[in-house]
Structures are given as C-alpha cells and as structure tokens.
C-alpha positions as CSV (number, residue, x, y, z in Angstrom):
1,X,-6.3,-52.3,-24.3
2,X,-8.1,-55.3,-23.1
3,X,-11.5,-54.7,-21.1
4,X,-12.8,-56.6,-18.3
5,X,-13.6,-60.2,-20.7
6,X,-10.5,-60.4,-22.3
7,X,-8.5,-60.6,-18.3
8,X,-11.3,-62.6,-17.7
9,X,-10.8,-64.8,-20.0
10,X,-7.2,-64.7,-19.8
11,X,-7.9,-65.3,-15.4
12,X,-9.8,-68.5,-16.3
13,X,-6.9,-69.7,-19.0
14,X,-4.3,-69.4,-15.9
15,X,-6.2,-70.7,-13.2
16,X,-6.1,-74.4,-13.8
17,X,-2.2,-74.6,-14.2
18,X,-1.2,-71.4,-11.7
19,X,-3.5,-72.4,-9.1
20,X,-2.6,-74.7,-6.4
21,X,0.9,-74.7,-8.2
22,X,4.0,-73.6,-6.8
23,X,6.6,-71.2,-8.7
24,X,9.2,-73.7,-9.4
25,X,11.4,-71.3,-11.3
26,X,11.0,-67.7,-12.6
27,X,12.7,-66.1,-15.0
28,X,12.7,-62.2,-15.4
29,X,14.2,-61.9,-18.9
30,X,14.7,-57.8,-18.7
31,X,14.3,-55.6,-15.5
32,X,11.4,-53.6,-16.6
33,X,8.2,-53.6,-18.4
34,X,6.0,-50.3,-17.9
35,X,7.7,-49.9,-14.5
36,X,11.2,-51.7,-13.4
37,X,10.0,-55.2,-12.2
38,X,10.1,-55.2,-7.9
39,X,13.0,-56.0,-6.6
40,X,14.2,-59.9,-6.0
41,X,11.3,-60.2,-8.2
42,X,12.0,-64.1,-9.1
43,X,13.5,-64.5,-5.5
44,X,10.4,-63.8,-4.2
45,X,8.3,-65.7,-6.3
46,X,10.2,-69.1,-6.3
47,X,9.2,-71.9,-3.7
48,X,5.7,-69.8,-3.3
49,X,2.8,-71.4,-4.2
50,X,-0.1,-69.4,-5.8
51,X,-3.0,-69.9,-3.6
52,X,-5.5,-67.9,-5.9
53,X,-6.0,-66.4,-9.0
54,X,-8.7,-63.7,-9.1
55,X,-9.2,-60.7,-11.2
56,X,-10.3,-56.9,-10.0
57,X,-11.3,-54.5,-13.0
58,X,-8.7,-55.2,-15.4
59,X,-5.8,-56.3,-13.3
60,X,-4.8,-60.2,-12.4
61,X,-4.4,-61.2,-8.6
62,X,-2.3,-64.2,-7.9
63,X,-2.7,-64.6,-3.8
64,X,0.9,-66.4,-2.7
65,X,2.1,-68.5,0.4
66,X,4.5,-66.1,0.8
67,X,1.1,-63.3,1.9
68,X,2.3,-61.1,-0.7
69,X,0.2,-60.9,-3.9
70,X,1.6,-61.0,-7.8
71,X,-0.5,-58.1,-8.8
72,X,-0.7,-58.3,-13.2
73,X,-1.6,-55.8,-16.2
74,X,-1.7,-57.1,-19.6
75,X,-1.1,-53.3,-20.8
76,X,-2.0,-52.4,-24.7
77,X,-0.1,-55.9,-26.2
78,X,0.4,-58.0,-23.2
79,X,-0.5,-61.9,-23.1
80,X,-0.2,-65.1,-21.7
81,X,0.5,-68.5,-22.8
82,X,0.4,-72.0,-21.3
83,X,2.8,-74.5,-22.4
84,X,2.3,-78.2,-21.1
85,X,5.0,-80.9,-21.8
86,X,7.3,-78.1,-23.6
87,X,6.4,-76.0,-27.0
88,X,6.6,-79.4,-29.1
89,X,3.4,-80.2,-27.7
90,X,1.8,-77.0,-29.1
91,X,-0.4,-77.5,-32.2
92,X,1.2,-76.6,-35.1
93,X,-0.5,-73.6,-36.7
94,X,-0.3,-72.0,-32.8
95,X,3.7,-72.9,-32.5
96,X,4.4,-71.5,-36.0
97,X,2.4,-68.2,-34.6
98,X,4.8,-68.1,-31.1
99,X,8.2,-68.5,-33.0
100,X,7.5,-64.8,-34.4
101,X,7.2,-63.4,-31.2
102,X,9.4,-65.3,-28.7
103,X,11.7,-62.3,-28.2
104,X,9.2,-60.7,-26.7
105,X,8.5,-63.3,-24.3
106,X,9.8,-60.9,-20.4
107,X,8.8,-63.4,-18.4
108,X,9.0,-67.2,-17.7
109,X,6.9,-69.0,-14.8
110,X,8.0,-72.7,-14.6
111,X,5.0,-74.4,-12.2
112,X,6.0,-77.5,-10.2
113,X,3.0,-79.4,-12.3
114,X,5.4,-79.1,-15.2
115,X,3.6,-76.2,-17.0
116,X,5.2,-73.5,-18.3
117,X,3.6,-69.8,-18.9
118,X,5.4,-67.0,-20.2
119,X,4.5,-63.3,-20.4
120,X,5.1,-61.5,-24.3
121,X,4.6,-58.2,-24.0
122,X,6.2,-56.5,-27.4
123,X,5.3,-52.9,-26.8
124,X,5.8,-53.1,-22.6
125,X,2.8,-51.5,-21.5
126,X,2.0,-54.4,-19.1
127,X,2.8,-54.4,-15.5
128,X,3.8,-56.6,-12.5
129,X,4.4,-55.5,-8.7
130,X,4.1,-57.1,-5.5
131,X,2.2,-56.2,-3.2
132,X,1.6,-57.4,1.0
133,X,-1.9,-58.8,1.1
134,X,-2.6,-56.5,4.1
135,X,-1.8,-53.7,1.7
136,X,-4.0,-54.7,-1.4
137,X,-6.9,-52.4,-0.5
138,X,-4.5,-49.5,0.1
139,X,-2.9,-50.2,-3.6
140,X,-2.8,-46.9,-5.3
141,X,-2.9,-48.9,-8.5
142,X,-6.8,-50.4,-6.8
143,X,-7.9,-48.3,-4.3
144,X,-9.7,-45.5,-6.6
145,X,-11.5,-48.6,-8.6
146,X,-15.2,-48.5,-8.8
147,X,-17.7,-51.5,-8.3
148,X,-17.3,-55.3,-10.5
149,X,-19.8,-54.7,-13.2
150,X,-20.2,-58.5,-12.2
151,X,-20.4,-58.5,-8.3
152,X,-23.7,-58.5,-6.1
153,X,-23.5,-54.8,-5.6
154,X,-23.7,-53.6,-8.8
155,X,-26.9,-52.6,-9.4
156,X,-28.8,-49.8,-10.9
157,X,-29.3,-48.0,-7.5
158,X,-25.7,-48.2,-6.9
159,X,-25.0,-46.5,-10.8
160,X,-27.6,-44.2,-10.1
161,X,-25.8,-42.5,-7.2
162,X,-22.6,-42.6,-8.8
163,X,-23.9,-40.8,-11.8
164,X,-26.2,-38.6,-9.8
165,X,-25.8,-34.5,-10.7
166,X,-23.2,-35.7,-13.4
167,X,-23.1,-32.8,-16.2
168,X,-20.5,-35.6,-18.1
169,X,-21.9,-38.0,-21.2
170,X,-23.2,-41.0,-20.3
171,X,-20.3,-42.9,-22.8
172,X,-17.7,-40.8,-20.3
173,X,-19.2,-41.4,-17.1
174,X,-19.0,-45.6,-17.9
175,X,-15.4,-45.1,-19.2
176,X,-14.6,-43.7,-15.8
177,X,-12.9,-46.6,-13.8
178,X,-14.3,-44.8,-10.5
179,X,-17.8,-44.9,-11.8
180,X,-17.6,-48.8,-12.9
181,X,-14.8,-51.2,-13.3
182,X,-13.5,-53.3,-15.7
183,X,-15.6,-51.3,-18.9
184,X,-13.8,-49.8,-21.8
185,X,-14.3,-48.2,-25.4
186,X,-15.6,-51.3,-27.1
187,X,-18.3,-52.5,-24.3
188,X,-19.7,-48.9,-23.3
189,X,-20.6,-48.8,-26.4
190,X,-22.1,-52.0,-26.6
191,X,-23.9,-51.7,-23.7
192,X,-25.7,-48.3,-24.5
193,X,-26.9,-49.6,-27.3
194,X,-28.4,-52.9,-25.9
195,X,-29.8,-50.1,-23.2
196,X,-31.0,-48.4,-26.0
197,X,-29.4,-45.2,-24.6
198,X,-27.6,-42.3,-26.8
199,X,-23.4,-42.3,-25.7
200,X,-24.0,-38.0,-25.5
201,X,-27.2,-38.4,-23.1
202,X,-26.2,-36.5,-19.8
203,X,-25.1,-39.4,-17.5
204,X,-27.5,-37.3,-14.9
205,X,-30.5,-38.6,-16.9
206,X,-30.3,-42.2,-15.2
207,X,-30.9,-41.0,-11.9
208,X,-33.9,-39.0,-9.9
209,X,-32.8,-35.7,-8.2
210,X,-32.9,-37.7,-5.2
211,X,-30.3,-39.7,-6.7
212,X,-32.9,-42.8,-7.4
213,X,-32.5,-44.8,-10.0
214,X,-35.0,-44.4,-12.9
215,X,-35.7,-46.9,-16.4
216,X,-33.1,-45.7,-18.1
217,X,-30.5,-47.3,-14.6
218,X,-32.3,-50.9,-14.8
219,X,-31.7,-51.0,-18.4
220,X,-28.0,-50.0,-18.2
221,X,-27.2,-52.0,-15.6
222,X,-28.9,-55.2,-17.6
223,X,-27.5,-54.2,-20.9
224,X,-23.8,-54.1,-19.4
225,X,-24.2,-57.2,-17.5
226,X,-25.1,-59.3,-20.3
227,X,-23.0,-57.9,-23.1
228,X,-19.9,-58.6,-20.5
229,X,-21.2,-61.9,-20.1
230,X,-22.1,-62.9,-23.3
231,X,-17.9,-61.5,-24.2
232,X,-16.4,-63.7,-21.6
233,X,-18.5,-67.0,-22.9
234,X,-17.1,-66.1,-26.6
235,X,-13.5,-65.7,-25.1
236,X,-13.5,-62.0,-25.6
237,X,-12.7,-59.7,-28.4
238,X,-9.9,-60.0,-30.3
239,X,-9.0,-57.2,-32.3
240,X,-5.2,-56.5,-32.4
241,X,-3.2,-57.7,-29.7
242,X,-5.7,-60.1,-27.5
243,X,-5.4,-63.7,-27.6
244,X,-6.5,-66.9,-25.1
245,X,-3.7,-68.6,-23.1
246,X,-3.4,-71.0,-25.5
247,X,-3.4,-68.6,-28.3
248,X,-6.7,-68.7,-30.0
249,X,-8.6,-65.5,-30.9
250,X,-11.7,-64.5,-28.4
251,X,-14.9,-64.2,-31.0
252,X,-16.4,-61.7,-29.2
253,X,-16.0,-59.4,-32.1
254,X,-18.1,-61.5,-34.6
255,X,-21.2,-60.3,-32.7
256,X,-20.4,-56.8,-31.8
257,X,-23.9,-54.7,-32.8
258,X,-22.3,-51.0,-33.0
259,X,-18.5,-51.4,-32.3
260,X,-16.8,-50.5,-35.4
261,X,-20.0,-50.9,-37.6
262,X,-20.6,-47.8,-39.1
263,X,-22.3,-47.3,-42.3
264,X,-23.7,-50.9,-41.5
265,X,-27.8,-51.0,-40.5
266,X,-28.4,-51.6,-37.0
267,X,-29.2,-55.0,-35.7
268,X,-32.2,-53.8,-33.7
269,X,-35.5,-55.7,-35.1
270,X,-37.6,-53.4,-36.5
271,X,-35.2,-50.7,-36.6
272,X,-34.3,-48.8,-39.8
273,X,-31.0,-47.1,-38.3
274,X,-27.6,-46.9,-39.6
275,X,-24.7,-47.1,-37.5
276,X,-22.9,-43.9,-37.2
277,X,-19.5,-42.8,-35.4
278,X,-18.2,-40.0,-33.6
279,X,-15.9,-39.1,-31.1
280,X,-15.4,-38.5,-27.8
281,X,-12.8,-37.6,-25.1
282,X,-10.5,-38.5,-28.1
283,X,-12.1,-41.9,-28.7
284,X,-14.2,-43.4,-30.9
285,X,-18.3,-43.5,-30.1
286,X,-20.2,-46.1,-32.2
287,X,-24.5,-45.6,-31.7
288,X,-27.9,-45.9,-33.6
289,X,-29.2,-42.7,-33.8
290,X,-32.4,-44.2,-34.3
291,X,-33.3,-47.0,-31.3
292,X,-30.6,-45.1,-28.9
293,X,-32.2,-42.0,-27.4
C-alpha cells in the first residue's frame, strides 16, 4: 500500500492541473470501489471548483466551492494520471503502458483547463467519499490519525509521550497510525535503521518514566523525517503498483538501506553487518543486527 511519499508525490502530480480548476465533467464508470461511491457523486462534483489539494497521512483532500471536500485513498493498486491535450499527447513508451490497463480506469475528472485525470484502480481497494468541510475533523476515516511526521509538531517530545509505558515493539508502535501518520512497512524500517534503533526494542525505551524524551526520541524523529523526505524528492518507491501521475516509477527504492536487503551487507560506514529479516505483526522487519541496538 502506498506510504506517506508516494500520496505525496501523487498530491504534488495533481495539484497543478486540479487546483484552481473546476470539474468540468465527471465520470463515475462503476458505483463502487472499496465502498459504493456517495451518492450524486459526479452531480456533486461538476461546476465545483477545487480550491485545494492537500494531503493528511495517506489520504488526498480536494477542498471544493461547493464546502464539501473530495476526500481520496489510492488503496493497495490505486493511481492517478494526467492527460493534457488527450492520450495522443502521451509519450509513447507511457501510452503503450495505459492501453493495458484502461479498463480499469473508475473514474474520469475532465478539468475546465482542458486536462484530463482518471482514477485506475484494478483490484478496488481505493476510496472516495464526500465529506462537509465542517465535518472533516469528525471524519471517522481521520479523526483517530496521529501527528504529520512532516508538520511543526512532530517532534521527539511529542513521540516520546505517545510511546510512553508502551510494552509494544518499537517497529509496531510507528506502524500504529495513532502513534504517527502517514508511516508504513517500508519506511519504519528505514527509519530505525538510520536511528540506529533495533525494530524489537520496547517502544518504551525512547521515553523517560516521566514520559521525556531521551537520545534514542531525537534520533527517531530525525531519522524518519529525512528518510520521508529524501522518498518524496525521489518520487517515492515504486515496487508493485505505485506510479507518478504521469506514469513514471518513484526511485525511492534504488536507495533503500534495509528494505528488502537481506543477505546484502549493511550500508552503515564502518559497519560489518548483514541485513537480516524477520517478521512481525504478520509483516516483514528488515534490520542490522549489528549498528541497530
């Protein structure tokens, strides 16, 4: 499932042709994707304007005229792609690419600057629902989220207290979307390691018994703050399913130290470690057993 720099990246794709645009035409190909699509759903869409684009964890925010908001979940295999002056326009190798998947193309947003974006989706885990702006911090879908991993509060007091008296694994406790938004499988474990922190260390261990945050909170919260911005400058990661909006891979992956690694030697200077994998809570835990402690 795409993690915080992939809807990023995918946010910053949109935002120059959704922005400032108004829905010209929409067109809702099948009622449902995860969930049945809201009712009038194109109705209530065309004539609006979008008067925002922002992202919270990993869902998309379009703000509207209308003072309802598009809220948007790529799901497991959901994407997006912008089309300007019609598909012939697209470069080859990338319109070859789209003709295999078109059927799977749910939904069509025709923008009055002439662009078109559609929404492919081929196994329908993605989402869309509208929602009153006075409502958004109600949401259930939002209102359980923890902090932006990003924003001005985030810091390592802030994780601290969060993970405070915490019998759960460090790994888990990041996974939790109450603890911190936005951070998956691929950049928990990405960020330990730059932390130099072991994925089993009691998530406990970052914090004082007062709940203050200690060494090992300043270098989580640095570690996960760059590794989610060094993603997002690279596009993301593209693994399976991910791609830009105008359908080239993220590169993120190409610089992963620990994801998927194991058996390899661990990019650490001066450390002799091997990458090695296990799992937990069902997922798989990449770590050095050597530099992480």
């Amino acid at each position: 499932m795409p993690e915080l720099p992939e809807v990023e990246t995918v946010r910053r794709g949109l935002e120059p042709v959704m922005e400032g645009a108004r829905f010209q035409e929409v067109e809702a190909r099948r009622g449902d994707l995860r969930w049945p699509l809201p009712k009038d759903f194109a109705k209530r869409l065309e004539g609006h304007t979008v008067t925002g684009l922002g992202r919270r964890a990993k869902y998309l925010l379009a703000d509207l005229s209308s003072g309802e908001v598009l809220l948007m979940h790529l799901g497991m295999s959901g994407s997006f792609h912008v089309f300007r002056g019609g598909e012939s326009d697209t470069p080859g190798k990338y319109r070859h690419e789209r003709s295999k998947h078109v059927a799977h193309d749910h939904i069509v947003f025709r923008m009055s600057n002439g662009a078109i974006v559609t929404f492919n989706d081929p196994r329908r885990f993605g989402s869309m629902k509208l929602v009153p702006r006075g409502d958004i911090d109600s949401e259930p879908l939002l209102r359980a989220l923890g902090p932006e991993p990003l924003g001005n509060a985030f810091d390592a007091a802030m994780l601290a207290r969060a993970c405070k008296g915490k019998k759960t694994s460090l790994k888990a406790a990041l996974s939790d979307q109450r603890v911190v938004a936005g951070l998956g499988n691929i950049y928990v474990c990405e960020a330990l390691h730059r932390a130099r922190l072991l994925p089993k260390r009691r998530a406990s261990t970052i914090a004082t018994r007062a709940g203050e945050p200690n060494d090992h909170a300043v270098r989580l919260v640095d570690g996960i703050r760059a590794v989610l911005n060094d993603a997002i400058k690279a596009g993301g990661s593209s693994l399976r399913d991910h791609r830009r909006t105008d359908g080239a891979l993220g590169d993120f992956q190409h610089n992963f130290r620990v994801y998927d690694r194991e058996g390899k030697a661990c990019p650490t200077p001066g450390c002799r470690g091997t990458i090695r994998r296990i799992v937990q809570t069902g997922r798989s835990t990449f770590f050095c057993p050597v530099c992480q402690k």
